[in-house]
C-alpha positions as CSV (number, residue, x, y, z in Angstrom):
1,X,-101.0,260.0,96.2
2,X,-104.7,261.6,95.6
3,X,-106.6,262.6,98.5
4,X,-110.4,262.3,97.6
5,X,-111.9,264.7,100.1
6,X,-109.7,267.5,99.7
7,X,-108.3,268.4,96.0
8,X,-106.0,271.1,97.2
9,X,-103.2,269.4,99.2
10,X,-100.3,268.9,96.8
11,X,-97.0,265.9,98.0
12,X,-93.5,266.3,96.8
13,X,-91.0,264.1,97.5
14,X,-87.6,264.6,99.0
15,X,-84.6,263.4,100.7
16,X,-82.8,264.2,103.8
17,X,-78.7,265.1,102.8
18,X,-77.4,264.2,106.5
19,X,-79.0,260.3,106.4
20,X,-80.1,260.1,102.5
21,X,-83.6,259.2,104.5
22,X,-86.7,259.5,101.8
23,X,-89.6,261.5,103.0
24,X,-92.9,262.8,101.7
25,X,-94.2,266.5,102.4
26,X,-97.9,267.3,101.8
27,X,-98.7,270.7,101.7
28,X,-102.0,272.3,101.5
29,X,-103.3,275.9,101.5
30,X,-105.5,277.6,103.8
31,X,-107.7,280.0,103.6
32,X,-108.0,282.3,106.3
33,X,-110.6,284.5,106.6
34,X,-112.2,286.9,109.2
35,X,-115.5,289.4,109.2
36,X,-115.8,289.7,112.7
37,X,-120.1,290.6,113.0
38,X,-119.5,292.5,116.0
39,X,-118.2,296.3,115.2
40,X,-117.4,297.4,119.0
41,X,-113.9,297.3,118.6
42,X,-113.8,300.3,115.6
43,X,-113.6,302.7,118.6
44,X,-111.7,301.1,120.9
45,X,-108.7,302.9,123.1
46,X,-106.2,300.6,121.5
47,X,-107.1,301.2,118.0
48,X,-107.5,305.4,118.6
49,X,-103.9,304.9,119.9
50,X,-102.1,303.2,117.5
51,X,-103.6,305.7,115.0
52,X,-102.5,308.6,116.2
53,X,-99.2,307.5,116.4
């Protein structure tokens, strides 16, 4: 099975033992990213506190 918008998503194919049922699994990695743009909570109460633990 090829997927022509996304290249990353990969399919294996296995088999249930309790009912022998066949099944495909597609599995696909994500990226996750974050740069929050706004810096207001590098001095925040929460952050001071769990540093000076």
């Amino acid at each position: 099975m090829d997927c022509k918008r996304n290249p990353l998503p990969f399919y294996s194919d296995h088999k249930l033992e309790s009912s022998g049922t066949d099944f495909k699994v597609r599995t696909m990695g994500v990226a996750l990213y974050h740069k929050p743009k706004d810096k207001s909570a590098r001095n925040s109460a929460a952050k001071k506190a769990v540093a000076g633990k």
